[in-house]
N, C-alpha and C positions, 0 to 999 in steps of 0.2 A: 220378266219380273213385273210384279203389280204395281200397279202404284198405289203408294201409303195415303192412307187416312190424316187427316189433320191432326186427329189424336195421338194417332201413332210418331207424326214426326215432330212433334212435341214433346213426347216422352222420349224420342231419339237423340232429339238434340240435348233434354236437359243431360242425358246418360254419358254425352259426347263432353259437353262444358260442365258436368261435375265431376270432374275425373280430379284426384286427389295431388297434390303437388308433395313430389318427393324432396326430403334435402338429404342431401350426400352429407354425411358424417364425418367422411373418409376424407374431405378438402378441407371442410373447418379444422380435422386436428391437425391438417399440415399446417395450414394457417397461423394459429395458434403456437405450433411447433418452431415455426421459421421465427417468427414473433417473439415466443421465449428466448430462442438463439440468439437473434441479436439485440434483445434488452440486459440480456445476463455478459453480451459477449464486449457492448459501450458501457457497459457499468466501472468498470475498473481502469477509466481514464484519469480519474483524478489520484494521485497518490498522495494518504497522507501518512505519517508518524504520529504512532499512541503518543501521547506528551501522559506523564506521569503528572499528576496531580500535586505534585512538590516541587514540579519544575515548572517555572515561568519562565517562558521563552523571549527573548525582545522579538521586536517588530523588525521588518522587514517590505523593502519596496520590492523583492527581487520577482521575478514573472521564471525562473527557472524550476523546474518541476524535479523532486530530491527522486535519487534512486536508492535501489535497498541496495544498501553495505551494512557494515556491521557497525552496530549503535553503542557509545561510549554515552551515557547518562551520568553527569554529574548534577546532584543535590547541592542540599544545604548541610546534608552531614556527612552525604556517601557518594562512593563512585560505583558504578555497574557497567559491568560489558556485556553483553547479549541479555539483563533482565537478573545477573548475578552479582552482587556485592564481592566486589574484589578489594576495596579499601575503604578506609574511612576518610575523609578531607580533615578532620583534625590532624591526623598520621600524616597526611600526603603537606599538609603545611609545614611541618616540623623538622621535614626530611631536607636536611641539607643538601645542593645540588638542588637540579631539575628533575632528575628519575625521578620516578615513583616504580620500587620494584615490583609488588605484588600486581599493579596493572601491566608493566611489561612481560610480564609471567604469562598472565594473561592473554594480552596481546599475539604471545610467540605463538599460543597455545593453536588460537585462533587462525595466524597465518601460515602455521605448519598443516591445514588441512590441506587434504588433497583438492585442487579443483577438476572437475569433472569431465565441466565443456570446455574446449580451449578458448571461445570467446567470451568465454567468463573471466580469465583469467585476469583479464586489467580489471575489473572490479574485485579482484580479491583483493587487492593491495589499496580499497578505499572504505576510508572508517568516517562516519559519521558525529559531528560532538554534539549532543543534547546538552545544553547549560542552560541552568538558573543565572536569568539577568542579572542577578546581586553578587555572583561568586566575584571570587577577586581574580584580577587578571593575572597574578601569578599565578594561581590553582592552574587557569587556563592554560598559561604557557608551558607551567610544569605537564599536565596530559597530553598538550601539543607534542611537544619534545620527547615523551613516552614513547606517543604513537611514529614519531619520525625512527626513533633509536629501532623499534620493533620493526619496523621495514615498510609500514606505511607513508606510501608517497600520498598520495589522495587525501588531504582532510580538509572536512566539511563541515560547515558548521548549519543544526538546525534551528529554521524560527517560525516565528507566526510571521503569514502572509497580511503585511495591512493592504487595505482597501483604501483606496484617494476617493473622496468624494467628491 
């Protein structure tokens, strides 16, 4: 072999040290991939409940985190089970006793489904009660006693989380 020129290894080396830097495409979309996974997969830690716009909620100290059951919304004129107007709270006041039938109808309607998972099953029998801080506590006790009669053992009442400062 010869030996090179000065020229030569000059041009040799820049040919050596300008060699072009690759990036793999192919780790950044894992990257990225694993990344999406677990920002979409911590997302869904906090659970809340839509509060209907008619309904004010009272406050609460509790640090207990609500689970999905089936949601009883009482207003200021209506009552809804799952997002449906099942009575009116004029009607449910005037009704002698505690029933309210049309939400016990309801109700049955609700806990005659089938449940699926067997470890579901203790949560079917839990109703959750959205109330407006103003209703009167018999409205209350009257839906209470509804949901008891209809076979809910579980109720729960939803509110706003206060903060202590």
């Amino acid at each position: 072999m010869k030996p090179l020129s000065p020229l030569k290894k000059r041009a040799e080396r820049r040919n050596r040290n300008q060699s072009m830097v690759d990036m793999n495409l192919v780790s950044l979309i894992d990257v990225f991939t694993i990344l999406i996974f677990f920002l979409l997969s911590n997302s869904g830690g906090v659970e809340t409940l839509a509060s209907p716009r008619a309904v004010k909620l009272p406050e609460s100290m509790s640090q207990k985190a609500p689970k999905e059951t089936l949601l009883v919304v009482v207003t200021a004129s209506e009552i809804l089970v799952g997002g449906k107007v099942v009575a009116l709270v004029k009607d449910a006041m005037t009704v002698d006793g505690d029933m309210i039938q049309p939400l016990k109808a309801e109700l049955d309607v609700e806990v005659s489904r089938q449940v699926i998972r067997k470890e579901n099953e203790a949560d079917s029998k839990r109703v959750t009660i959205m109330g407006d801080k103003d209703i009167p506590y018999r409205l209350l006790r009257k839906v209470m006693f509804t949901a008891a009669r209809a076979g809910y053992s579980d109720v729960s009442f939803a509110v706003r989380q206060r903060f202590e400062p």
